[in-house]
Backbone bond lengths (Angstrom), bond angles and torsions (degrees), N, CA, C in turn:
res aa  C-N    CA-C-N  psi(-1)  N-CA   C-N-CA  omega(-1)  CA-C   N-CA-C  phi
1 X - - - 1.457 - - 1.525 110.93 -
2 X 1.115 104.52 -45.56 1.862 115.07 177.06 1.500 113.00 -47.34
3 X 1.783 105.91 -69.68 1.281 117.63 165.68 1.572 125.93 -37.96
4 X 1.350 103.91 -30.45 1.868 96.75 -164.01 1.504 89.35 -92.19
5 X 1.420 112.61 -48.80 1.919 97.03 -175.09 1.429 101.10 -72.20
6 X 1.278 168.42 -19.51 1.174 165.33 66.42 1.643 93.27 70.03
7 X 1.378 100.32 -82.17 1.794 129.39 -176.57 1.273 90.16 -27.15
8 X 1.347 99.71 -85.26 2.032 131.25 -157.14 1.599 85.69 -40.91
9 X 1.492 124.25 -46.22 1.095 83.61 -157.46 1.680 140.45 -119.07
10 X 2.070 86.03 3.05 1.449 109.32 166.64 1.757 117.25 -119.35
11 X 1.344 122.04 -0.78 0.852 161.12 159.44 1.488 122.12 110.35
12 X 1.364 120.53 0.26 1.578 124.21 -168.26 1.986 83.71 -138.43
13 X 1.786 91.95 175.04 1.647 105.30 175.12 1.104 134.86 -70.35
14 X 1.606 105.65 -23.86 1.450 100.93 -174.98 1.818 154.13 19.64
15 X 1.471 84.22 51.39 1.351 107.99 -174.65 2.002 100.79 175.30
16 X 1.138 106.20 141.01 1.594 122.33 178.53 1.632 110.45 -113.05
17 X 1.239 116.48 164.75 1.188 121.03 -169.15 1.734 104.57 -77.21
18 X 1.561 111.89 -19.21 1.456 119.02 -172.10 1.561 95.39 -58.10
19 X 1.595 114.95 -61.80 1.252 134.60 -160.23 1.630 105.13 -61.22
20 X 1.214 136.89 -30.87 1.524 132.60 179.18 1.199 100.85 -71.74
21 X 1.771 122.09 -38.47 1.350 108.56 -162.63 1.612 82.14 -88.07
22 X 1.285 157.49 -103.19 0.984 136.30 -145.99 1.610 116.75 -7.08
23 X 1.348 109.80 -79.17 1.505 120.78 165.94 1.544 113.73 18.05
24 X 1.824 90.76 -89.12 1.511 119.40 163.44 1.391 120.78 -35.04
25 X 0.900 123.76 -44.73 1.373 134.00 -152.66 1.955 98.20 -107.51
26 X 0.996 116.41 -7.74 1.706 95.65 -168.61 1.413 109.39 -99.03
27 X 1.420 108.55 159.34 1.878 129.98 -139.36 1.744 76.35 -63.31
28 X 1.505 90.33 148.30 1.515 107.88 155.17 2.220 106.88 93.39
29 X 1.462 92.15 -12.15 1.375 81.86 -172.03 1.863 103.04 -125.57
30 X 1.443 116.07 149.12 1.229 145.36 -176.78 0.963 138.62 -119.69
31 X 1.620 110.74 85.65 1.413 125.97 -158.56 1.535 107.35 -38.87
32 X 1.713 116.99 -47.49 1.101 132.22 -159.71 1.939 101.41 -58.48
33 X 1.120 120.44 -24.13 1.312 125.10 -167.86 1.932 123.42 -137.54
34 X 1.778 87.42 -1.59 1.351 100.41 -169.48 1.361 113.97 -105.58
35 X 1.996 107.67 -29.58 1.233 103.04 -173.41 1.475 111.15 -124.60
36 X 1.381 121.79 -171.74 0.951 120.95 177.21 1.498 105.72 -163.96
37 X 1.638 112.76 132.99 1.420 131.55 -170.44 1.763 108.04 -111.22
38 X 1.251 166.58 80.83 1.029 168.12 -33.26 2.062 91.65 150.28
39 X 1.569 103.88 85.54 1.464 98.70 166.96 1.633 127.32 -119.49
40 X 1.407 91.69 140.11 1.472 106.76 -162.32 2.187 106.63 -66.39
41 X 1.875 89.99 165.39 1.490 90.93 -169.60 1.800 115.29 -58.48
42 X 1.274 108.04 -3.73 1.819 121.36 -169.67 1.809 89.13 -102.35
43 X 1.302 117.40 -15.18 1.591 83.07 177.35 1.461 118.25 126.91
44 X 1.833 89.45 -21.38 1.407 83.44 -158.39 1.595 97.28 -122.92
45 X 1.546 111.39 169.53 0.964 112.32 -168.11 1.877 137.45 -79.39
46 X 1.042 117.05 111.37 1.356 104.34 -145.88 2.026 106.53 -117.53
47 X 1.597 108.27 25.84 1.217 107.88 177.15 1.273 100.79 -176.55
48 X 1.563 130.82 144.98 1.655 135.89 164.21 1.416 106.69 -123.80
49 X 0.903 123.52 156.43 1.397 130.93 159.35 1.597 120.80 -154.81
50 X 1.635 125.38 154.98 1.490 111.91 174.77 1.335 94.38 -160.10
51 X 1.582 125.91 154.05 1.584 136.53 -161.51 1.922 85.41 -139.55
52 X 1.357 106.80 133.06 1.481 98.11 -168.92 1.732 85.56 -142.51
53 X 1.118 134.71 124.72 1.808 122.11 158.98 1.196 93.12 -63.09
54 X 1.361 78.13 178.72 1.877 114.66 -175.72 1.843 95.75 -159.61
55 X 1.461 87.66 136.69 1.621 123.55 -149.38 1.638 124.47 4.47
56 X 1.506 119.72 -50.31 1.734 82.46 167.72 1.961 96.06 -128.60
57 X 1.552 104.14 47.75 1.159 128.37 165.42 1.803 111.01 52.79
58 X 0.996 97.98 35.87 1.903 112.78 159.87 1.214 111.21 -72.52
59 X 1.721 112.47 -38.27 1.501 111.14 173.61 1.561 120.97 -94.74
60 X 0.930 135.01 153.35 1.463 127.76 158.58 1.283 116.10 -128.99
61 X 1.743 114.75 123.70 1.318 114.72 169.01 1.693 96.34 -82.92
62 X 1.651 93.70 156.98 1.346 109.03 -176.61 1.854 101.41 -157.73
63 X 1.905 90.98 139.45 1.581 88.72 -160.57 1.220 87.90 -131.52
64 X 1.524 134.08 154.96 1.500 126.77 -155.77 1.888 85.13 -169.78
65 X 1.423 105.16 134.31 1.585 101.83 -171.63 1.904 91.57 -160.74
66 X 1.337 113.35 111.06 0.905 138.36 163.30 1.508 158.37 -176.69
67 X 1.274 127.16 124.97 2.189 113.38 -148.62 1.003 101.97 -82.23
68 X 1.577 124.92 18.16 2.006 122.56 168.47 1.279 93.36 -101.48
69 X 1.587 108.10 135.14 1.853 115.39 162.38 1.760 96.31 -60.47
70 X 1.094 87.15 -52.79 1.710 85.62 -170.15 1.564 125.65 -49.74
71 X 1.344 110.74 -67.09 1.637 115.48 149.30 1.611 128.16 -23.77
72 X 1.195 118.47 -39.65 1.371 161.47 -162.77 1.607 98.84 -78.53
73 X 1.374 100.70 -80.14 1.823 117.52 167.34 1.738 110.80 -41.56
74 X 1.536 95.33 -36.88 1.541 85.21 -157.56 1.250 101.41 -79.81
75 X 1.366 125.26 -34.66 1.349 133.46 -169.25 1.491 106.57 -70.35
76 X 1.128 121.87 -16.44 1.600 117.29 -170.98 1.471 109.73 -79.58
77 X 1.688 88.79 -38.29 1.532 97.63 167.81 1.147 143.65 -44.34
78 X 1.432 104.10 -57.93 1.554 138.14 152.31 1.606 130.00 -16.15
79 X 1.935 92.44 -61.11 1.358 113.52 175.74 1.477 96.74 -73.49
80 X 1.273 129.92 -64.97 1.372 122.85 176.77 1.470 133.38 -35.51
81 X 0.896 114.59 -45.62 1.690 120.71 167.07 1.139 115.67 -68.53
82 X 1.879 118.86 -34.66 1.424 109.83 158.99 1.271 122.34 -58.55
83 X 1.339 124.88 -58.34 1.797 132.46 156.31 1.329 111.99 4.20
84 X 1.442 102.48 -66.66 1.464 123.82 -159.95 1.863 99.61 -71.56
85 X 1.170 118.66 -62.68 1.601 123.85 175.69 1.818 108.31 -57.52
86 X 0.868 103.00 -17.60 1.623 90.53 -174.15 2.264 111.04 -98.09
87 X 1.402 78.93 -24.42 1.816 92.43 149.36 1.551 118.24 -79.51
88 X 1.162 125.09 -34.57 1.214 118.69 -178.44 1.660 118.74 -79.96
89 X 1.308 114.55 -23.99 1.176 155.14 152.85 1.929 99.92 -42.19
90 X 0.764 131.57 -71.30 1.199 152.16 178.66 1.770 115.70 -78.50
91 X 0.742 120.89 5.93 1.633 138.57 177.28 1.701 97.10 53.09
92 X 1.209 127.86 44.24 1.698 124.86 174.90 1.526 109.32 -84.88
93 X 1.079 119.09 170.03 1.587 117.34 -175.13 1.989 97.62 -98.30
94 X 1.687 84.64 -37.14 1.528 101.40 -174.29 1.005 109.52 -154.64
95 X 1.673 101.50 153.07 1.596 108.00 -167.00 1.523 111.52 -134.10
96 X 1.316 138.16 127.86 1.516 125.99 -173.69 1.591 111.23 -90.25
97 X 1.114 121.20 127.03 1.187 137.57 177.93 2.018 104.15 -79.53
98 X 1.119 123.84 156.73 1.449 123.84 -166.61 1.619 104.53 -162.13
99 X 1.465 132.46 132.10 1.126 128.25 142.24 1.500 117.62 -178.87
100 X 1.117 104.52 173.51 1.928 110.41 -139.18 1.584 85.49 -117.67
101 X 1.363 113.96 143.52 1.206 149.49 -147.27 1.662 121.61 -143.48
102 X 1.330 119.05 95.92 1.811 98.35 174.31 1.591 101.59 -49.56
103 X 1.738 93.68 144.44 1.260 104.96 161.51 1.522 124.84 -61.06
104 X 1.469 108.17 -23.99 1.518 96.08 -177.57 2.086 125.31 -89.86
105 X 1.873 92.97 -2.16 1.005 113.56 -175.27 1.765 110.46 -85.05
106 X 1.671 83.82 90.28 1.551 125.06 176.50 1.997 109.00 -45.08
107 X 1.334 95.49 -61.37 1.576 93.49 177.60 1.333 113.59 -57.68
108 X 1.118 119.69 -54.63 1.740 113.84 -169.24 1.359 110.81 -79.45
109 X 1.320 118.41 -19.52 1.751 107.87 177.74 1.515 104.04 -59.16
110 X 1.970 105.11 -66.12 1.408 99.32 175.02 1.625 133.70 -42.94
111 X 1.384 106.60 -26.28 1.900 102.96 -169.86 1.716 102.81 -74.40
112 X 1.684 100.97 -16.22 1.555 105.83 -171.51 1.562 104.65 -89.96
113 X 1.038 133.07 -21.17 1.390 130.08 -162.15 1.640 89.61 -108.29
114 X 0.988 127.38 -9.85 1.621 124.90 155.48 1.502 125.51 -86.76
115 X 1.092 101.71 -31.28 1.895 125.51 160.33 1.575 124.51 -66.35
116 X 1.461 123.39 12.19 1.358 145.77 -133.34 1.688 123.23 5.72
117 X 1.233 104.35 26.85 1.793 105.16 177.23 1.857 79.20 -56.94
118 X 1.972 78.52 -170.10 1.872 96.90 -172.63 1.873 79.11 -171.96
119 X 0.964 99.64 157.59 1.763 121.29 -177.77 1.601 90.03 -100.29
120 X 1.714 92.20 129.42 1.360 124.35 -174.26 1.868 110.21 -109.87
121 X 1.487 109.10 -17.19 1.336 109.09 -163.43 1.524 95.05 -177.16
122 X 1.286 98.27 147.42 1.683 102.74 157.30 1.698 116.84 -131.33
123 X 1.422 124.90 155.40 1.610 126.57 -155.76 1.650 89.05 -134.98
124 X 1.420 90.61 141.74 1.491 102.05 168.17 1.158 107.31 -105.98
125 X 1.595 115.98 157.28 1.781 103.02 174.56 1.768 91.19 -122.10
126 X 1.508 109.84 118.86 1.364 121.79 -158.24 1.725 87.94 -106.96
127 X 1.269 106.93 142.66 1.467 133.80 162.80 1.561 142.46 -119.30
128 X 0.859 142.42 103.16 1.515 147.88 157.98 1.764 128.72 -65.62
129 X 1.087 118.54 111.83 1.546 112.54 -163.55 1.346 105.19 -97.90
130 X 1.489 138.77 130.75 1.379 138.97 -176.40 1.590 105.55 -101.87
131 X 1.223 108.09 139.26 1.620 89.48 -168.35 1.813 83.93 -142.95
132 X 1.344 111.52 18.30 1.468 100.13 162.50 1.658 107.32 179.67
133 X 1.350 142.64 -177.14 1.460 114.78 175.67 1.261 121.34 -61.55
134 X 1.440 114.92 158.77 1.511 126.09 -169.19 1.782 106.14 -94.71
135 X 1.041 142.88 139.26 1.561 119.31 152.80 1.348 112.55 -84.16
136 X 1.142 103.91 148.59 1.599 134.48 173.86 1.365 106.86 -44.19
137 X 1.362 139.25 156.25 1.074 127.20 146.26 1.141 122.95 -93.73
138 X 1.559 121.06 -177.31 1.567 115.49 -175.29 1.974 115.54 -81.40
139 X 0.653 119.99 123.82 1.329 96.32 179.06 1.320 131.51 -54.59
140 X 1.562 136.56 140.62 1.427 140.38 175.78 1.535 111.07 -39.42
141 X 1.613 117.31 113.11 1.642 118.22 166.28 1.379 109.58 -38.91
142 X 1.314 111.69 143.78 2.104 108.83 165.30 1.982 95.23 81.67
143 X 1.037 134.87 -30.09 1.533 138.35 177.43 1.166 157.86 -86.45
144 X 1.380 119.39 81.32 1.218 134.96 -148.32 1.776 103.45 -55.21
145 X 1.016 139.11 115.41 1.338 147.93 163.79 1.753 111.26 -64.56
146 X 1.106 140.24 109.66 1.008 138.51 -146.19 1.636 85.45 -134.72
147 X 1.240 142.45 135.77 0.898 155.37 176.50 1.853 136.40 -131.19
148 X 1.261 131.74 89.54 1.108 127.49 -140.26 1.637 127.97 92.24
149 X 1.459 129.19 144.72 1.072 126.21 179.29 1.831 109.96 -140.43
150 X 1.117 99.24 86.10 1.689 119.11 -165.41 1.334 104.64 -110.97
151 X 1.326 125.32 23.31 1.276 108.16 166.16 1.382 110.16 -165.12
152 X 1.286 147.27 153.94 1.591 151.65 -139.13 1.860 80.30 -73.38
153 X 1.028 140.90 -71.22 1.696 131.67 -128.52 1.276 73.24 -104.23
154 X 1.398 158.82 88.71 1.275 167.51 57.69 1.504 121.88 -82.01
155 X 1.186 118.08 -32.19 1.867 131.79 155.29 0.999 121.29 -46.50
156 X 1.982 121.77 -48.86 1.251 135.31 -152.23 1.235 89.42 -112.60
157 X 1.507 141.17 -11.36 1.441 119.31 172.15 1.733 101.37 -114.39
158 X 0.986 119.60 18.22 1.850 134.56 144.85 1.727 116.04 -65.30
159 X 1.479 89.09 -55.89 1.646 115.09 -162.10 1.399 84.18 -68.47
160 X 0.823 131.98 -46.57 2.223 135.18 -157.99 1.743 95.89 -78.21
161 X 1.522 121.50 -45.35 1.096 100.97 -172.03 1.476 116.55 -85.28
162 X 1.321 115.10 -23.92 1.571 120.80 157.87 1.499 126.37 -38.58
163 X 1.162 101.81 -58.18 1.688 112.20 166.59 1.361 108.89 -59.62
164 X 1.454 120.17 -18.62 2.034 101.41 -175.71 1.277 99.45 -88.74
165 X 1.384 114.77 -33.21 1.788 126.88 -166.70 1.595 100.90 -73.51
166 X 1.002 127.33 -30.12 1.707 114.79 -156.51 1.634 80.06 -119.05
167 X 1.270 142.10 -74.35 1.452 125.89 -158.05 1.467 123.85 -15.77
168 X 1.602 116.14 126.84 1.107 119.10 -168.52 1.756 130.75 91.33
169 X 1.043 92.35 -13.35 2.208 113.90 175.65 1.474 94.63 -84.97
170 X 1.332 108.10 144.24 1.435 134.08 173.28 1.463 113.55 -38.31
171 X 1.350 126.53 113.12 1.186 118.87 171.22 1.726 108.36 95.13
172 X 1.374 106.66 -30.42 1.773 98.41 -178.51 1.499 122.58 -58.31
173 X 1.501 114.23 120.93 1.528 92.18 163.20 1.738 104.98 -136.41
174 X 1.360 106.99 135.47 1.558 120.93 -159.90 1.427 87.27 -57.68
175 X 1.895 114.53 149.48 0.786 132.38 150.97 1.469 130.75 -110.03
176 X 1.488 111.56 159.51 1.727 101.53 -160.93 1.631 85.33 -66.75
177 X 1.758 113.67 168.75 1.436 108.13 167.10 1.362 119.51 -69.93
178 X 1.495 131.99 -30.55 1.384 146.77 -169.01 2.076 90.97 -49.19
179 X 1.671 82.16 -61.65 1.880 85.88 -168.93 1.605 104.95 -53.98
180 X 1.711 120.48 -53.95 1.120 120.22 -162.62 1.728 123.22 -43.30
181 X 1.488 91.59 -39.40 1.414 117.11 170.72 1.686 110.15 -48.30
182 X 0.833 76.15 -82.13 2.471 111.23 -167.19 1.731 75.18 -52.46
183 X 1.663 160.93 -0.37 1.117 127.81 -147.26 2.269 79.35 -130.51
184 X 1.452 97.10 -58.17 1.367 109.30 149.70 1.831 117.29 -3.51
185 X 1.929 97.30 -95.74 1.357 133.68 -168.79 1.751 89.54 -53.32
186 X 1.448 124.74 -1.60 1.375 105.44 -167.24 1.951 105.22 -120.86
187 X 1.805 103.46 1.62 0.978 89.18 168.73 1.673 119.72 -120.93
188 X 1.255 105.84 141.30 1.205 138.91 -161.41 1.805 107.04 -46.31
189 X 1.505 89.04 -32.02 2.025 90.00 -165.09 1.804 90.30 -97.05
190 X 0.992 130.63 23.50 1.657 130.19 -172.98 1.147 122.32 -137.27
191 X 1.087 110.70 120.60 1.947 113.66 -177.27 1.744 91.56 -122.97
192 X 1.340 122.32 162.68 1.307 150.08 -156.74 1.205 86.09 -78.91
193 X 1.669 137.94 -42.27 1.157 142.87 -156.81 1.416 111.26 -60.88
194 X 1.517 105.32 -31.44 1.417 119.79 -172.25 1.757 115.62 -63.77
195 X 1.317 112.05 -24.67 1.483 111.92 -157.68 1.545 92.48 -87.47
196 X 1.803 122.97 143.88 1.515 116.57 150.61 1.217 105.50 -104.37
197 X 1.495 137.68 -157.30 0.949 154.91 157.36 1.498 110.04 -171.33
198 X 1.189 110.80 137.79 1.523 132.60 -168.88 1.713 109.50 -101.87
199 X 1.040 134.85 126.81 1.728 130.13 -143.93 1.854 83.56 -146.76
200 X 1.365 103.32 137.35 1.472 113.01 168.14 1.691 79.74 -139.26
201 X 1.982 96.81 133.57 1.576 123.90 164.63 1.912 97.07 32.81
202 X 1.061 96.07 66.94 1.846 118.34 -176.51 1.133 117.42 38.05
203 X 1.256 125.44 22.41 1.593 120.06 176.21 1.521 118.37 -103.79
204 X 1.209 146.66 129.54 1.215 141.63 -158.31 1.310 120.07 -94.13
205 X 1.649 113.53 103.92 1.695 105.45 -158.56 1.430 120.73 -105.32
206 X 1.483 117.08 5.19 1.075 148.09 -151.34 1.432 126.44 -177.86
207 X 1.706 102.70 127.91 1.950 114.22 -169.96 1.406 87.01 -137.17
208 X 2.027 86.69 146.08 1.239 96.98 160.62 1.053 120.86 -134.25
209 X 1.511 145.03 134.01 1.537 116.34 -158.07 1.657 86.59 -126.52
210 X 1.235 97.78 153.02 1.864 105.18 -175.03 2.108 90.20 -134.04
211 X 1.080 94.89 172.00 1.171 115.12 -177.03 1.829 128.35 -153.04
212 X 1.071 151.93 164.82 1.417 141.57 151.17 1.571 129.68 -77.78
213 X 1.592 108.84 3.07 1.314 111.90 -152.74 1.644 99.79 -55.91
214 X 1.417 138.67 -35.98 1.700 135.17 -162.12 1.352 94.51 -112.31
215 X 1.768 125.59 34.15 1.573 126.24 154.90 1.727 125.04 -67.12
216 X 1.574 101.30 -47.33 0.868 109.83 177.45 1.649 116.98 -79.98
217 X 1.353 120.10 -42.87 1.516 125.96 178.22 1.558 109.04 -54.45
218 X 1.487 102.22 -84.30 1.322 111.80 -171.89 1.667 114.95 -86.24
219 X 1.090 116.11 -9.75 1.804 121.37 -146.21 0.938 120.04 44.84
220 X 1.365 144.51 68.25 1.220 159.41 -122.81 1.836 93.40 -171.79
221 X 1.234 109.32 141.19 1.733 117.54 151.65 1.257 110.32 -80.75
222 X 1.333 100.00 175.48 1.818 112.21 162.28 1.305 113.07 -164.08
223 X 1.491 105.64 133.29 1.196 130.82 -160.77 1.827 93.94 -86.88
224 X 0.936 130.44 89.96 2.019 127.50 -172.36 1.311 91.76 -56.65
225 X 1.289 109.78 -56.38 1.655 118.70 -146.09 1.231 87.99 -136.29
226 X 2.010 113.35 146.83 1.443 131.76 118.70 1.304 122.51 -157.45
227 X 1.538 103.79 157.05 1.595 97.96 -157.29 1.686 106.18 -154.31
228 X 0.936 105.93 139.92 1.719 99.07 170.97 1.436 127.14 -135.30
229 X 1.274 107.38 110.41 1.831 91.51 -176.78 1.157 155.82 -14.20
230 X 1.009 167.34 146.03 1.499 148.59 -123.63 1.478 101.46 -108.00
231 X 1.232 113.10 -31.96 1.740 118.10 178.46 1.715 114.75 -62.03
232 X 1.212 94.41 -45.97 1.211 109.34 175.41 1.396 139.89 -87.85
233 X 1.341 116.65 -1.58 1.199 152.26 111.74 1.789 118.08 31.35
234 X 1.180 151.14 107.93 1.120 124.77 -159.24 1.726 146.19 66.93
235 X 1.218 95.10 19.21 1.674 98.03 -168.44 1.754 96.23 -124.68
236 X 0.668 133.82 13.03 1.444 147.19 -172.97 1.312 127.77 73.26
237 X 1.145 119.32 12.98 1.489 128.89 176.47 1.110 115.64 -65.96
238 X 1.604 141.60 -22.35 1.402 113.41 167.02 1.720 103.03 -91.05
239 X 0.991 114.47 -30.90 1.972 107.00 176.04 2.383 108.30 -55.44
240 X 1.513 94.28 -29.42 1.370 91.25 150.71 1.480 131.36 -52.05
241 X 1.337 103.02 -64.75 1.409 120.96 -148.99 1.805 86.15 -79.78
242 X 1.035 133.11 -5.47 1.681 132.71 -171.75 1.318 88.87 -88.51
243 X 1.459 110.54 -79.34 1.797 112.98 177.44 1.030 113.33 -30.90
244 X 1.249 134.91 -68.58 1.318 128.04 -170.45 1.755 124.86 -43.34
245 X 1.489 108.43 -29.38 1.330 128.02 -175.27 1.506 97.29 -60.87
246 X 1.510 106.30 -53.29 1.629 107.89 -153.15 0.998 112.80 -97.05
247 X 1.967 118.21 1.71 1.226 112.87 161.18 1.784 115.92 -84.05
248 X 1.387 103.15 -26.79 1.740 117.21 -173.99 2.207 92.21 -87.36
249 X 1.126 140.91 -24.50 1.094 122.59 153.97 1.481 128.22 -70.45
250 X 1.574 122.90 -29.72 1.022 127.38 147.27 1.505 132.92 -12.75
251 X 1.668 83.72 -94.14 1.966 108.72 158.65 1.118 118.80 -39.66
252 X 1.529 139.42 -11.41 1.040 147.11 169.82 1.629 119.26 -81.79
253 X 1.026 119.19 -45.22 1.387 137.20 155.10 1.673 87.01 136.51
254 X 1.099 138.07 54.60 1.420 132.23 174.46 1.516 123.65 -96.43
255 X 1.348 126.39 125.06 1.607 110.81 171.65 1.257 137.61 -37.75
256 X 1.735 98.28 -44.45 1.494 102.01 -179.48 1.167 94.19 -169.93
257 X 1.555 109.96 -161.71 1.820 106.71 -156.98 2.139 78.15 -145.98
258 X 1.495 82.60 144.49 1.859 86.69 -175.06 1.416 98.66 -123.81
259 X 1.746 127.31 152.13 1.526 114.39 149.50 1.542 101.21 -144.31
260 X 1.245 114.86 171.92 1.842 113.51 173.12 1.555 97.36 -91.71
261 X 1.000 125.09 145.24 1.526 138.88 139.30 1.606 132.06 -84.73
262 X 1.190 122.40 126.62 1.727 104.55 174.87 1.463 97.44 -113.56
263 X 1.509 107.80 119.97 1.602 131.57 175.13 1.067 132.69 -45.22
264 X 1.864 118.74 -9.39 1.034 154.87 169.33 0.991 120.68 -47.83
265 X 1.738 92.44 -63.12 1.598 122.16 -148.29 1.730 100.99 -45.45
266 X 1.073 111.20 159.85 1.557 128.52 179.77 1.290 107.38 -83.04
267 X 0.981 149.59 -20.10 1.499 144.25 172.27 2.161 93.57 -98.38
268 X 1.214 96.98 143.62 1.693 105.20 164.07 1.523 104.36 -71.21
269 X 1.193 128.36 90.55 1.140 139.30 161.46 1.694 122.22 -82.41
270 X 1.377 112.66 -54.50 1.307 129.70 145.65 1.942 110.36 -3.41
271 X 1.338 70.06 -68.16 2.392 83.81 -162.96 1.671 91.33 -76.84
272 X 1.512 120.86 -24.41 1.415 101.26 168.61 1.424 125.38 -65.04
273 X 1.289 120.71 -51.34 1.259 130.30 177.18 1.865 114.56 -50.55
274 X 1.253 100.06 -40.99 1.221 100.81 173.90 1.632 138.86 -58.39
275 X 1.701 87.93 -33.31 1.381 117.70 -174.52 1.665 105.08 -56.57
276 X 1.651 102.90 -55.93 1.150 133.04 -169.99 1.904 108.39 -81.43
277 X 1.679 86.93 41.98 1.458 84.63 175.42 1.569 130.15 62.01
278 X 1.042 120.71 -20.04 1.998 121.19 156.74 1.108 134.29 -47.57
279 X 1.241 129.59 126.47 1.312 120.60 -167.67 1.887 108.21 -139.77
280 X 1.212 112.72 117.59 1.623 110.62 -174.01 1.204 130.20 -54.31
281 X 1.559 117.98 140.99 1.453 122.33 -171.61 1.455 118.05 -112.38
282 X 1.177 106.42 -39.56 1.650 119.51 170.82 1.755 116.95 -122.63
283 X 0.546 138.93 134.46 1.878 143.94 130.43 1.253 118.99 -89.99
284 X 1.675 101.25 138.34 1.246 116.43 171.16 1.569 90.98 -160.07
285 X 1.366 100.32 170.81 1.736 124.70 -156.01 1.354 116.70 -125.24
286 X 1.080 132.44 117.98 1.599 145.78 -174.68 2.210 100.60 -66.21
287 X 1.168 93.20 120.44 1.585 80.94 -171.03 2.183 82.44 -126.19
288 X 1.538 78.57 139.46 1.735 90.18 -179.68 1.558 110.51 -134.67
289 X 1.225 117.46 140.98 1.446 156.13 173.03 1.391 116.60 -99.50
290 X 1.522 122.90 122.20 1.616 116.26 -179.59 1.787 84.37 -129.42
291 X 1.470 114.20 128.22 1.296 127.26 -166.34 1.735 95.98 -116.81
292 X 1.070 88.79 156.30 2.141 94.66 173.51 1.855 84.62 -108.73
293 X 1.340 107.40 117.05 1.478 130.58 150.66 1.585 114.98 -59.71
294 X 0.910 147.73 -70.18 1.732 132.74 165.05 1.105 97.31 -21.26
C-alpha cells in the first residue's frame, strides 16, 4: 500500500518491505497502541499510520500514509491523540508532534494544514550517480581518519560529537548514548563498519554515519548522518567525508550515493552538496504540531 501510493505520488516506491517491518518492530514502539492499519470494505488495505517518541518523548515522530482525505483525517487524529497520551504518559505539559511529507503529496499536506500543523523545514533528498570507479580523496593534513566504531570509547566519542553537530536542527532530540547505541545495533541496514570519524590531536571533530537503506531499492548508499563541529567548521572536512562516501560506495559496486538535506540547517550545506556534484530528486517538508498533553 505504501509503495503503490508512494508511486502515484513521487513516481517510484520508496520504501521496501525490510523498512515497514523494521518500523513495526523498533525499541520503544507498540503496534498494539502505536499503530494503526485502516482496511477497506474489499479487504484491502487502505491507510497506515504510527506515533513513536523520541528519547524522553517531548518529541513525537508521526507517520500517516494514505490517498483518502478521509482515511487521511482520521489517521492524523489517531496519531494526535496518541501524541497527546504518550506526553501525559510521561508527565509533559506538552508534547511536539513531527513528520515529513512529500511536497507533492496533495492529500496529506491539506489534512495537515486543517489539523493545525504548519511547516517547520523543508529537506532535499540530494543524489550523486557513479557510473564507474570513484577516486579516493586525499586525506585531511593534521586528521586522523578513523574508520569503524567497534568498541565503547569510539561509540561514545561518535555519540558526543553528534550531539554538538545536530543540537538545535529541526526535529533533533539528543539521545542518551546507551539508547543511541541499542537503537543503531537494532537496525538491520547498519553495521558499526559504516560510521567514520575524523579526530584532530584525539578529539573527534567529525561523523559520518552511512547506512544500506537505498541498497535494495535503488543500489544506492546513504549517507544518514554528517556533521562537523562548529570550530572546525570550514576546513574541508565535510567535502572530505562526502568523497570518501562515493568513492567507498563506488568500490562497492553502487550507482550512486544519496542523503536528505534540510535547507534550514545553519551551516550552507545545500551549496556543499551541490558543489560536490549532487543534485536533488525529491522535496518534501518537515511539518510540526506542539499539543498541550493535560
Amino acid at each position: 500500500m505504501i509503495a503503490a501510493y508512494n508511486s502515484a505520488v513521487v513516481g517510484f516506491a520508496d520504501t521496501t518491505l525490510e523498512e515497514v517491518a523494521y518500523c513495526i518492530g523498533r525499541p520503544g514502539f507498540d503496534p498494539a497502541t502505536d499503530g494503526w492499519l485502516v482496511v477497506g470494505d474489499d479487504g484491502r488495505p487502505a491507510g497506515y499510520a504510527t506515533a513513536r517518541g523520541v528519547g524522553d518523548w517531548r518529541m513525537i515522530d508521526v507517520e500517516v500514509t494514505s490517498q483518502y482525505p478521509e482515511v487521511a483525517g482520521w489517521l492524523v487524529d489517531r496519531t494526535v491523540e496518541r501524541a497527546r497520551e504518550m506526553g501525559r504518559e510521561r508527565g509533559h505539559e506538552q508534547v511536539t508532534a513531527d513528520l515529513f511529507v512529500y511536497r507533492a503529496d496533495e492529500v496529506l499536506r491539506t489534512q495537515l494544514a486543517d489539523h493545525d500543523f504548519a511547516t517547520g523545514t523543508t529537506y532535499h533528498r540530494m543524489r550523486i550517480d557513479h557510473t564507474g570507479p570513484v577516486a579516493a580523496p586525499d586525506e585531511p593534513a593534521g586528521v586522523l581518519v578513523r574508520r569503524g566504531a567497534f568498541d565503547e570509547v569510539t561509540r561514545s566519542a561518535a555519540h558526543a560529537a553528534i550531539t554538538e553537530c545536530f543540537t538545535g536542527q529541526f526535529g533533533w532530540v539528543e539521545t542518551p548514548r546507551d539508547e543511541w547505541v541499542e537503537g543503531l545495533e537494532d537496525v538491520p541496514i547498519f553495521d558499526w563498519s559504516q560510521l567514520t570519524l575524523l579526530e584532530v590531536d584525539g578529539r573527534t571533530v567529525a561523523v559520518r554515519v552511512c547506512s544500506d537503506s537505498y541498497v535494495e531499492s535503488e543500489n544506492c548508499g546513504l549517507i544518514g548522518m554528517l556533521g562537523v563541529v562548529e570550530e572546525f567548521r570550514g576546513r574541508g572536512l565535510a567535502k572530505y567525508l562526502l568523497r570518501d562516501a562515493f568513492a567507498v560506495d563506488a568500490a562497492a559496486g553502487r550507482v550512486g550515493t544519496i542523503l536528505h538535506v534540510d535547507t534550514n540547517n545553519p551551516t550552507p550545506a545545500l551549496g556543499l552538496y551541490l558543489s560536490v556534484g549532487m543534485k536533488p530528486t525529491v522535496i518534501f517538508d518537515g511539518w510540526r504540531r506542539v499539543l498541550p498533553a493535560a
